[in-house]
Every structure is written in C-alpha cells, then in structure tokens.
C-alpha positions as CSV (number, residue, x, y, z in Angstrom):
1,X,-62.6,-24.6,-87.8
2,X,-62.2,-28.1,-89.2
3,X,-66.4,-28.7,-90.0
4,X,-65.9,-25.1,-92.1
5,X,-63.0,-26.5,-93.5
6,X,-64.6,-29.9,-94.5
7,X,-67.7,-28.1,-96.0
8,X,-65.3,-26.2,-98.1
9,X,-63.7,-29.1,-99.2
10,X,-67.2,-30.6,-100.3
11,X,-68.1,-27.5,-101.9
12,X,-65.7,-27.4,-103.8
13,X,-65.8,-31.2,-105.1
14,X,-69.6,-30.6,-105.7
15,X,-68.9,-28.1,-107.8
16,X,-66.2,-29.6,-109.9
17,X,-68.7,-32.6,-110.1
18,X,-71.6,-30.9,-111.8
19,X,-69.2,-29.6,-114.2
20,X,-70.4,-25.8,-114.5
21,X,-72.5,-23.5,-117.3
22,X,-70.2,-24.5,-120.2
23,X,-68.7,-27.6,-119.0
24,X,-71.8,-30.1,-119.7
25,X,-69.2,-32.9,-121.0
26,X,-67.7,-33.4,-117.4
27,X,-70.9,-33.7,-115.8
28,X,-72.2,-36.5,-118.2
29,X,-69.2,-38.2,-118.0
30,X,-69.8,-38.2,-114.1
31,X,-73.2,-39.5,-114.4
32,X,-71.2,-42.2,-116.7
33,X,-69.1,-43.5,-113.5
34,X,-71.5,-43.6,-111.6
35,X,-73.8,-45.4,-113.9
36,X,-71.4,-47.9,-114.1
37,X,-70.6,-48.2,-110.4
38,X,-74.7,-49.0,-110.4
39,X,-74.9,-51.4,-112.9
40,X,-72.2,-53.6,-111.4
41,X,-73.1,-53.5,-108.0
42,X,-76.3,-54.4,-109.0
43,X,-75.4,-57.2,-111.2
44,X,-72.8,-58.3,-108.2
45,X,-75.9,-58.4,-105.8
46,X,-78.4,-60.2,-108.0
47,X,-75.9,-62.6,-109.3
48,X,-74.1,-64.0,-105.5
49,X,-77.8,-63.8,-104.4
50,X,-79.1,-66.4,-106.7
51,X,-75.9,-68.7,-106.8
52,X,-76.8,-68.2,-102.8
53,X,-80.1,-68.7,-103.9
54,X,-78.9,-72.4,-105.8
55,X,-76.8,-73.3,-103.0
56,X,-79.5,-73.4,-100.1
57,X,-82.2,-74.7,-102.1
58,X,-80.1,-77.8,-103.5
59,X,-79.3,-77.9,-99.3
60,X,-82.9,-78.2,-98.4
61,X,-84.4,-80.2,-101.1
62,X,-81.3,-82.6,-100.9
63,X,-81.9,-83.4,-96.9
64,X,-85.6,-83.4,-97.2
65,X,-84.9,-87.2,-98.2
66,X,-81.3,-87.3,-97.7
67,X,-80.3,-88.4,-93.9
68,X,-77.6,-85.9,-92.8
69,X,-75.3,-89.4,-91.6
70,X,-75.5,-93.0,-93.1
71,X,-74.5,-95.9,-91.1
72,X,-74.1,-98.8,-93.6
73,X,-71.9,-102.3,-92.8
74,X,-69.1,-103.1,-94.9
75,X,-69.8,-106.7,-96.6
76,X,-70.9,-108.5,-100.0
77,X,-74.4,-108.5,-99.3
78,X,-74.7,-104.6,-98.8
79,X,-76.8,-105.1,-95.6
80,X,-76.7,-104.3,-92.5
81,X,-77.4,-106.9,-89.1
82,X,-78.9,-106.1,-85.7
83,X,-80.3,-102.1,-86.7
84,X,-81.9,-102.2,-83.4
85,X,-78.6,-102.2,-81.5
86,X,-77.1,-99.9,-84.1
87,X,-79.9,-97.2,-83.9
88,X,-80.1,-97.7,-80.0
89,X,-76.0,-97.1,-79.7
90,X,-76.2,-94.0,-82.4
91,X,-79.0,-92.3,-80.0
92,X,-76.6,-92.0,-77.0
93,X,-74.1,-89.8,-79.6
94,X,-74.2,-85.9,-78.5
95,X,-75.7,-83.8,-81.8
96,X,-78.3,-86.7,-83.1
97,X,-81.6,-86.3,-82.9
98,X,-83.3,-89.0,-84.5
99,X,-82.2,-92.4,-85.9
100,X,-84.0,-95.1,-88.3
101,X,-83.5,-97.9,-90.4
102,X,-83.7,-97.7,-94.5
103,X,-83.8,-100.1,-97.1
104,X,-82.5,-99.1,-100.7
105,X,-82.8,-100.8,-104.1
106,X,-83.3,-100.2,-107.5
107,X,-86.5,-101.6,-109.1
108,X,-88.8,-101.5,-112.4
109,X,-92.0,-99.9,-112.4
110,X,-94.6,-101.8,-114.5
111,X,-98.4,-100.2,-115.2
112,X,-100.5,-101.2,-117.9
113,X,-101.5,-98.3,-119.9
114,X,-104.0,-98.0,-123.2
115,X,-101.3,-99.3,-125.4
116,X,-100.0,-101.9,-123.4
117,X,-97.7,-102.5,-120.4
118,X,-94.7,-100.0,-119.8
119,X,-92.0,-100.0,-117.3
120,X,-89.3,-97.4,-115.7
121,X,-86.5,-97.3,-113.1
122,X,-87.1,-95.9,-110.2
123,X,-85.0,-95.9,-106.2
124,X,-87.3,-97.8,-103.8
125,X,-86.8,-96.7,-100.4
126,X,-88.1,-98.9,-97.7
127,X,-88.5,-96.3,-94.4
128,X,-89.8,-96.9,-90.8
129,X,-93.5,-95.8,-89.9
130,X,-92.8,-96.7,-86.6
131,X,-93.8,-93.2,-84.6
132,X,-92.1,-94.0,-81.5
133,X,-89.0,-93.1,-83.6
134,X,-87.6,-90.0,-83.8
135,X,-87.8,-89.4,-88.1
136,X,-84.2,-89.3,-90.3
137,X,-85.3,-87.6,-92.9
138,X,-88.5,-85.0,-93.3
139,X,-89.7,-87.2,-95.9
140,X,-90.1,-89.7,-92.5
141,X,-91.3,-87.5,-90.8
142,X,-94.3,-86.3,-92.9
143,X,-95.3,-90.2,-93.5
144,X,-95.0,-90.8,-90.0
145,X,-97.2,-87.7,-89.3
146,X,-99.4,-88.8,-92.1
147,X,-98.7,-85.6,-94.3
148,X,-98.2,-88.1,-96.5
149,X,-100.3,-91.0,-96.9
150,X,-98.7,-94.7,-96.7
151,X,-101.2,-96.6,-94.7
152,X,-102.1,-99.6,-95.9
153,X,-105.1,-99.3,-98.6
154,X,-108.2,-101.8,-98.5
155,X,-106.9,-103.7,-101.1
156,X,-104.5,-105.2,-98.8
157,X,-101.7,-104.6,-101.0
158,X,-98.7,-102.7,-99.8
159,X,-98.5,-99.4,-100.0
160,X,-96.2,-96.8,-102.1
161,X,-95.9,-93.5,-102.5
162,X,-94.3,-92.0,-106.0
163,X,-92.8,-88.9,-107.0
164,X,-95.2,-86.5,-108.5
165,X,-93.1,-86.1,-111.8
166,X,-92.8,-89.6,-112.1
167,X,-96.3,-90.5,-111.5
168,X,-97.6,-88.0,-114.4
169,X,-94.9,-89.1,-116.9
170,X,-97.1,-92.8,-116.1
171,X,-100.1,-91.4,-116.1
172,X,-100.7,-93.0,-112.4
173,X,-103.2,-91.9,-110.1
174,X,-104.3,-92.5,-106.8
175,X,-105.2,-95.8,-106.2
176,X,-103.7,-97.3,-109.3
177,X,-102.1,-100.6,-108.9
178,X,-98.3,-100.7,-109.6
179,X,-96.1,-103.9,-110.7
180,X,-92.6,-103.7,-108.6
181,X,-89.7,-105.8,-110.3
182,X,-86.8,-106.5,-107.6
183,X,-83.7,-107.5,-109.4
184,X,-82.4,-108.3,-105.6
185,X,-84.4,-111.0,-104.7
186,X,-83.7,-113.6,-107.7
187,X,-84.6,-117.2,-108.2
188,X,-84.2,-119.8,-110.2
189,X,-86.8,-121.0,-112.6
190,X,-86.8,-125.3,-113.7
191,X,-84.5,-124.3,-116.1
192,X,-82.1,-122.7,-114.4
193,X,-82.7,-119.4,-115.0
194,X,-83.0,-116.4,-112.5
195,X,-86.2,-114.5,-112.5
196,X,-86.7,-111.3,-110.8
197,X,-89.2,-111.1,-108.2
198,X,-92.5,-109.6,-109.0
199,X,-95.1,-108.4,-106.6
200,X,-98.1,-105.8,-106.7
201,X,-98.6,-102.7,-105.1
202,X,-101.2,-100.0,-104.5
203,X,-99.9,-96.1,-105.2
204,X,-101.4,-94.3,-102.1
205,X,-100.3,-90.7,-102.8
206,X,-97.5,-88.7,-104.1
207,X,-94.9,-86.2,-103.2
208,X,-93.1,-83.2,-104.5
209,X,-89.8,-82.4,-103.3
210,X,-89.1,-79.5,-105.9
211,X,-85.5,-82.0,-107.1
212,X,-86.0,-83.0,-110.2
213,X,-84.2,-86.0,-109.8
214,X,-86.0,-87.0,-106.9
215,X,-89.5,-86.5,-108.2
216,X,-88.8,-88.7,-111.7
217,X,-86.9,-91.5,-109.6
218,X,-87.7,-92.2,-106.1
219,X,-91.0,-94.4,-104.4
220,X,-91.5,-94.8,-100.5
221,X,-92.7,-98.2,-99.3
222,X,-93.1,-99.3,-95.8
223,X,-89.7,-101.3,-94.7
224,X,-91.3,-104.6,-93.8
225,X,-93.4,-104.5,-97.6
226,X,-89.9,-103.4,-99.1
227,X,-87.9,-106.4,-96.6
228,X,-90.7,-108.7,-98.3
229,X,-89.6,-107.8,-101.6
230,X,-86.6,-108.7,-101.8
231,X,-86.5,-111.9,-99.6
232,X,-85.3,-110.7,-96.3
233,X,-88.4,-110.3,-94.3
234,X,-88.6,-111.5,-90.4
235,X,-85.2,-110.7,-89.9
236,X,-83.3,-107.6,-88.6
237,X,-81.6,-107.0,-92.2
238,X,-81.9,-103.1,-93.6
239,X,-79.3,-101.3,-96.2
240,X,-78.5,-99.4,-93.2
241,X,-79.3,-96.6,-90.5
242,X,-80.1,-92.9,-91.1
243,X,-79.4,-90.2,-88.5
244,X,-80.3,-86.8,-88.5
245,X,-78.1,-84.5,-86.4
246,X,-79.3,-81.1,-84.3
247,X,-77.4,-79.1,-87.5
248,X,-76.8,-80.4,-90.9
249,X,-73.3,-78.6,-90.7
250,X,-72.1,-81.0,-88.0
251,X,-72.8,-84.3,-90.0
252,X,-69.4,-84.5,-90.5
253,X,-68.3,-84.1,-86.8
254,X,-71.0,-86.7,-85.4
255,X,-70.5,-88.8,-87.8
256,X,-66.4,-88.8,-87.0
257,X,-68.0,-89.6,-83.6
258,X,-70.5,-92.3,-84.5
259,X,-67.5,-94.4,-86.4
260,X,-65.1,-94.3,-83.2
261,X,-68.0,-95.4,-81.6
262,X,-69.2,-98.3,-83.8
263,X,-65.8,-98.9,-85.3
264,X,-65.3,-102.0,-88.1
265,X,-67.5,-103.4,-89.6
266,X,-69.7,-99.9,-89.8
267,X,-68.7,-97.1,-91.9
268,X,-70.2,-93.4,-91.9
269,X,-71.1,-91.3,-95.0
270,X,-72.3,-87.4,-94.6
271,X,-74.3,-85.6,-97.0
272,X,-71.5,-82.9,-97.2
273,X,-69.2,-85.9,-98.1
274,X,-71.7,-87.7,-100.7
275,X,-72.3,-84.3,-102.4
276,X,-68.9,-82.5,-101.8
277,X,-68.6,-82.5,-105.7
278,X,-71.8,-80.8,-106.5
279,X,-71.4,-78.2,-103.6
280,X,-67.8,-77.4,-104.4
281,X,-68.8,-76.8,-108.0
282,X,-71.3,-74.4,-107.2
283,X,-68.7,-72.8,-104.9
284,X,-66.3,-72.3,-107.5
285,X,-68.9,-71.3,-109.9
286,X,-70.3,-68.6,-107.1
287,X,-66.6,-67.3,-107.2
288,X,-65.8,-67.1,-110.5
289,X,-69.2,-65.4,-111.4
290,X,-68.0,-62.9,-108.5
291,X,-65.0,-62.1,-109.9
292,X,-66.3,-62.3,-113.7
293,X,-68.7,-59.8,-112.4
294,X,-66.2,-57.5,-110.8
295,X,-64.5,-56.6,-113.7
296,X,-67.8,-54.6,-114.5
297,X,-67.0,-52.0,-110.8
298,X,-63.1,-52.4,-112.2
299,X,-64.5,-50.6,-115.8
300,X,-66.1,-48.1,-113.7
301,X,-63.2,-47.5,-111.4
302,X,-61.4,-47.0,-114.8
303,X,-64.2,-44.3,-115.6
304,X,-63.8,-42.6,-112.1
305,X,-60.1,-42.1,-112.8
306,X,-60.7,-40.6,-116.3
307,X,-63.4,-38.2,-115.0
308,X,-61.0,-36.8,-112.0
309,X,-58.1,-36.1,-114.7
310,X,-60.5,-34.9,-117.2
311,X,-61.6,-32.2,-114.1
312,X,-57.9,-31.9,-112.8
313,X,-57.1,-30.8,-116.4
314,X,-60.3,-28.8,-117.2
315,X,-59.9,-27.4,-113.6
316,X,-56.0,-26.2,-113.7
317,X,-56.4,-22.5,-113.2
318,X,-58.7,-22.3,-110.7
319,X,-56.4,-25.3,-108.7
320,X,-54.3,-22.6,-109.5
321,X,-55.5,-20.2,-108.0
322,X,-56.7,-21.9,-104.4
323,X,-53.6,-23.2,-104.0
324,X,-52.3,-19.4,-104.4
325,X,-55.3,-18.4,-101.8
326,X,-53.5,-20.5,-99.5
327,X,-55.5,-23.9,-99.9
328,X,-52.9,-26.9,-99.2
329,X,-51.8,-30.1,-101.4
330,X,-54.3,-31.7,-98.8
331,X,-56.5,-29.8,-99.1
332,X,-56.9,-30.0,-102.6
333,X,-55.9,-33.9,-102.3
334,X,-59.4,-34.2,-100.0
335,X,-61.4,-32.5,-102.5
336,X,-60.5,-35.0,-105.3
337,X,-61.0,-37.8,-103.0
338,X,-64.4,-36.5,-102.1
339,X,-65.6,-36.7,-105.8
340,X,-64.3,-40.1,-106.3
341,X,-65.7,-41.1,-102.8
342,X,-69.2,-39.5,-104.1
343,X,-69.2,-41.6,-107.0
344,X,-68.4,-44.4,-105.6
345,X,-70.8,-44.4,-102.5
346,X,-73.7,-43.7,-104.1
347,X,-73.4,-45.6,-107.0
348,X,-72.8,-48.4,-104.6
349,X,-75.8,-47.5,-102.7
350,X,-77.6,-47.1,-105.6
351,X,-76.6,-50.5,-107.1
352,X,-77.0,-52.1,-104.0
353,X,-80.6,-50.9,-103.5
354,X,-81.6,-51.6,-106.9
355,X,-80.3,-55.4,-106.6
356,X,-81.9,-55.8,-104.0
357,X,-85.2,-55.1,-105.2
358,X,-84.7,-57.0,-108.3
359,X,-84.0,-60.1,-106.0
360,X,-87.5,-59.6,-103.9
361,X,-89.0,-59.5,-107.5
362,X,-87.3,-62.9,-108.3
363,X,-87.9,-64.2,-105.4
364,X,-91.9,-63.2,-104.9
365,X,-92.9,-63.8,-108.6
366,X,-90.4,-66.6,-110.0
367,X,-90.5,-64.9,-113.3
368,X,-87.2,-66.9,-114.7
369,X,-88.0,-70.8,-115.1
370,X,-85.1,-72.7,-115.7
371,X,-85.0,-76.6,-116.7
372,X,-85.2,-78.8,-113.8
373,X,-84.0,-81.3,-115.6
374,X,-80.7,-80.0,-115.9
375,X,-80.5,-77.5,-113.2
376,X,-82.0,-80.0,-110.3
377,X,-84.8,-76.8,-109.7
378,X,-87.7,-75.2,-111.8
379,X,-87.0,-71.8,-111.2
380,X,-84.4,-69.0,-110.4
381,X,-83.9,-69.6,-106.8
382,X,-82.9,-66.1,-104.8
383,X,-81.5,-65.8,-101.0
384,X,-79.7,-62.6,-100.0
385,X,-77.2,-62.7,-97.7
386,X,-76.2,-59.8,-95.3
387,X,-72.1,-60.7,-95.2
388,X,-72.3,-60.9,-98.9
389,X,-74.2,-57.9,-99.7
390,X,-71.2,-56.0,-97.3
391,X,-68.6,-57.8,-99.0
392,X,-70.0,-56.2,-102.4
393,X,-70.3,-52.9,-100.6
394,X,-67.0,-52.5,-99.0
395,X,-65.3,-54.2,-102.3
396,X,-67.1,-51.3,-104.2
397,X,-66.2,-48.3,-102.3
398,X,-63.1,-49.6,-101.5
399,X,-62.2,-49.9,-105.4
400,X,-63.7,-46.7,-105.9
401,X,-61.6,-44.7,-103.2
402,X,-58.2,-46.5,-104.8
403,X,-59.3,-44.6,-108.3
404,X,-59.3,-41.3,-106.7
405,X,-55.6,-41.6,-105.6
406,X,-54.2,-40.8,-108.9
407,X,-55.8,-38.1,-110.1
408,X,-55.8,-36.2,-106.6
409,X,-52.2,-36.7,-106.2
410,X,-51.9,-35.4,-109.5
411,X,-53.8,-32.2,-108.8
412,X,-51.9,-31.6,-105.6
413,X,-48.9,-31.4,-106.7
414,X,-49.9,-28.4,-109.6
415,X,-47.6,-25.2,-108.8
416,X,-49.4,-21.9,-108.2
417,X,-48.0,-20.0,-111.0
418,X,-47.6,-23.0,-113.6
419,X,-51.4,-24.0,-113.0
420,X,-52.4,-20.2,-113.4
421,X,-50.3,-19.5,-116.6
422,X,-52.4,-22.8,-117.9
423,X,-54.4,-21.8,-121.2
C-alpha cells in the first residue's frame, strides 16, 4: 500500500515537472534550476579541489627541503655547539625518524659570463652526506642516495649543487666553476677594512623542486666545504639540527617534546609554525571562495522555489481536484518535495560528475599555467578530496530540499472547491 502510494506521489511530480502539451514554459524553467544546480556544484567541486590542489602541493614542495622540526641555540653568533649530542638526544624522542646537522647562510654567486662577471643572492645550505644518518629532509636524502650528485669533482674543488631556475637565469652548466662570496666569515684587510671571504666552487648538478622560490635561491654544499667557508671548520659548530618526524602533522607535538627535553639554551621551530601565515591564508582564501561560490546553488535554490509556485499556480485545479479525490495535504506536500528533491539531486549529481572530470583533465594535462613567480607553482595544481566532495553534495541537496518547503506548503493548504473554482 505505501510503495503504490509513493509511486503515485512520483508520478504525479514527474508529471508536473515536464510541464505538459501546452505548458513548454514550466518545463524550461525546470531545466533552468537544474542547470543552475549543475553549474554550481560543478564550479564548487573544481574550485575546493584546486585550492586542495594549492594546499598539498605548497606542503610537499615546502618539506622536500624544509625539515619538519628545527633545533637551533639561542645566542649572538646564531650557532649551535656539540650537534652530535644534540642529534644523538633528539633520536631517542618517540615520532622522529631521522636527525642531521645544517648550516645556513646567505652568499653571492659570482660567474664570469661573455660580458663580464655577474653576481646573485642565493641561501647556501651546508647538509650532511654522511649515510649512516638517517636524512632530514628528501633533498638529504636524494644527495645521500646519490639522486643527486655532490661528490667531490676532479678538480678538487668543493662541490654544489644549484637550483635549476637559478642555474639557467646564469647560464651555468655542469661543471662550470662558481665564485661563493660569504659575508659571515669577514676579515680585515692592512687597512682596516673587512673583506668577505671568497672561495671557488665546482656546480656538480642541479635540482628542481617545482617552488619557485626555491629553484631561483637555494645551493647545496657539503657541510664541512660550507663550515670551511665561513671560518668554522674542525669544530662541532652548525646553524642547527633538522629532524624529520614519522608525520609532518605531528611536528608540532614532537617538537613540544624535543624542547622539554633539551630545554634552554635550544629552541624548536615547526614547519606548520614558520609557515602558519601562508597556510592560514590559503585556508581562508579556500573558505571564502567556498562560500563566494555558494551563492551560485543559493541562485539556483531561488530558481527551484519560483518553478514549484510557478507549477502550484499553473497547477491549481487539478490540486484541486486530488485533494477532492481524497489525496491529503501530505500527500500533495510529498509530491512538491519530490520535484524540488529531483532537481536538486540530479543536478548535484550532475554537477558533481561533471567537476570531477574537469579536475582529472586539469590534473592529467596541466592545461592552466599560472606564474610561479607569484604563485610559488607553474601550474593549476588539482587534488580531490572525498569529505569535501560530500560536504558539497550534502550542502547542495540539503539547500535544495529547504527551497521545496515553501511552495509545497503552499500547495497543501489549497481548498478543494477554491482551487477548482480557480480560472
């Protein structure tokens, strides 16, 4: 009895919904909602999945060089004493992995090209190749598993390895030789001046992380060649210790743990804490797009509701006349709800398949470049999440059930004779 009811009902609300012989306006105004119920799921789907997209790709380049903890020492010099202890003492902490000295400094690039010698900033990192170690960073790890080459040449100069944007703007190859200047390590000259240091060093390879910043800035040198540098070679001095945890997540927690461990004069950065700004902005910008976005299933909400009282008006007599049949206000409140719920599931559906395959297409093909220099990436990064695809979803059909309430309400509460007498 109540499956021959429900079919009724949906007979009923499929036949209001195609609008009948004469009645071709209703029917294209249906096709209307649900368009628009399409277009902005879709645009909802595309739009989270590539600020998804921006968010995990930012995450991975950022720790391919970035250590998920630093350990640095409080102090004028900006150094750190006794690593070995340090590293050793950070091992024993549940949640790391790996641990290894780093030394940081800001240098000039020097190469002599066709018109003369040129020079540009660039972060040299001094990293362990020792492969007893358990790597910090991938960027460790692939030089320790000699992915990337920094062995020392024939020349017997140190080795380096550059970014790959930075070595084309230079117009430096393999096996070009590079002037370091370390503004660190400064002396005195006869006349009481300070001169930088200056030393010479071979370019073994480059890199690509796919972060634009990265790839125009940073250089890799051994850590002994880069303790050489500035002055502070044969002792146990580094800028400090990176640590790599099981999950990048928990930095945060082991690295709470590695300072009540070490205590004063240590202090412990995360990546989540160093880059909270940039991650919170694309938060908030992933929100407000959402919302911005929204609007777009709010408009076609707004056309649900004015195609149900366009069909509860167009439709008075024959309301009329099943509620005279013996059809209750329920009844007639289910069939208006089942139009609205029509329109709203499968132009979710709809939507959401149709988003989705424009995201594989993104993803697969890359066909939207974007400025790296201003976006950090060089391309339209796209990851789909499952919870937010069924936050769209439910958002959708949810909105779209609301818009139905009106209109049915309206229709059930038409009197027999009034809605019969309706011209």
């Amino acid at each position: 009895m109540t499956s021959g009811f429900t079919r009724l009902h949906w007979f009923i609300a499929r036949h209001y919904l195609g609008g009948g012989r004469r009645r071709g306006l209703l029917s294209l105004i249906t096709w209307i909602a649900l368009g628009g119920v399409t277009v902005g799921v879709t645009a909802l789907v595309v739009v989270i999945a590539v600020m998804t997209g921006m968010q995990k790709d930012l995450r991975a380049k950022i720790l391919e060089s970035t250590p998920h903890v630093m350990i640095l020492q409080q102090g004028t010099s900006l150094r750190m004493d006794n690593w070995k202890q340090v590293v050793d003492s950070v091992l024993r902490v549940p949640g790391v992995v790996g641990a290894a000295p780093f030394l940081l400094t800001d240098v000039s690039l020097v190469h002599e090209g066709s018109d003369g010698p040129y020079a540009l900033a660039a972060h040299l990192y001094g990293v362990s190749v020792d492969t007893a170690r358990a790597a910090a960073t991938d960027m460790e790890r692939k030089i320790i598993q000699g992915v990337l080459n920094l062995k020392p040449p024939p020349s017997g100069l140190p080795p380096m390895l550059l970014g790959s944007t930075l070595a084309d703007r230079m117009q430096i190859f393999e096996g070009d030789t590079l002037v370091v200047v370390a503004y660190e390590n400064l002396k005195r000259d006869i006349m009481g001046g300070l001169t930088p240091t200056i030393r010479q060093f071979e370019v073994t390879g480059t890199f690509t992380t796919g972060m634009y910043e990265y790839d125009t800035q940073n250089v890799y040198t051994r850590l002994e060649d880069a303790q050489e540098l500035l002055g502070i070679a044969g002792t146990n001095q580094v800028s400090g210790v990176g640590v790599r945890t099981v999950d990048p997540a928990m930095a945060t927690q082991v690295g709470d743990s590695i300072q009540k461990m070490l205590g004063y004069p240590y202090y412990v950065e995360s990546w989540i804490v160093t880059n909270r700004a940039l991650f919170s902005a694309l938060k908030l910008e992933k929100l407000a797009m959402g919302l911005i976005l929204g609007l777009i299933v709010l408009v076609a909400a707004f056309n649900i509701v004015s195609t149900l009282v366009m069909v509860v008006s167009d439709r008075t007599r024959e309301i009329g006349i099943l509620k005279a049949m013996g059809m209750t206000r329920s009844g007639i409140l289910r069939v208006f709800v089942l139009q609205g719920a029509w329109i709203g599931v499968v132009g979710t559906v709809a939507g959401t398949l149709l988003g989705l395959a424009l995201c594989v297409i993104l993803k697969r093909y890359e066909i939207i470049p974007i400025p790296p220099d201003v976006y950090f990436v060089d391309h339209l990064p796209v990851a789909v999440q499952i919870s937010d695809v069924a936050k769209i979803v439910g958002a959708s059909i949810l909105i779209s059930f609301v818009a139905t309430i009106y209109p049915a309400l309206q229709a059930s509460r038409l009197e027999p004779v009034d809605a019969i007498r309706h011209e």
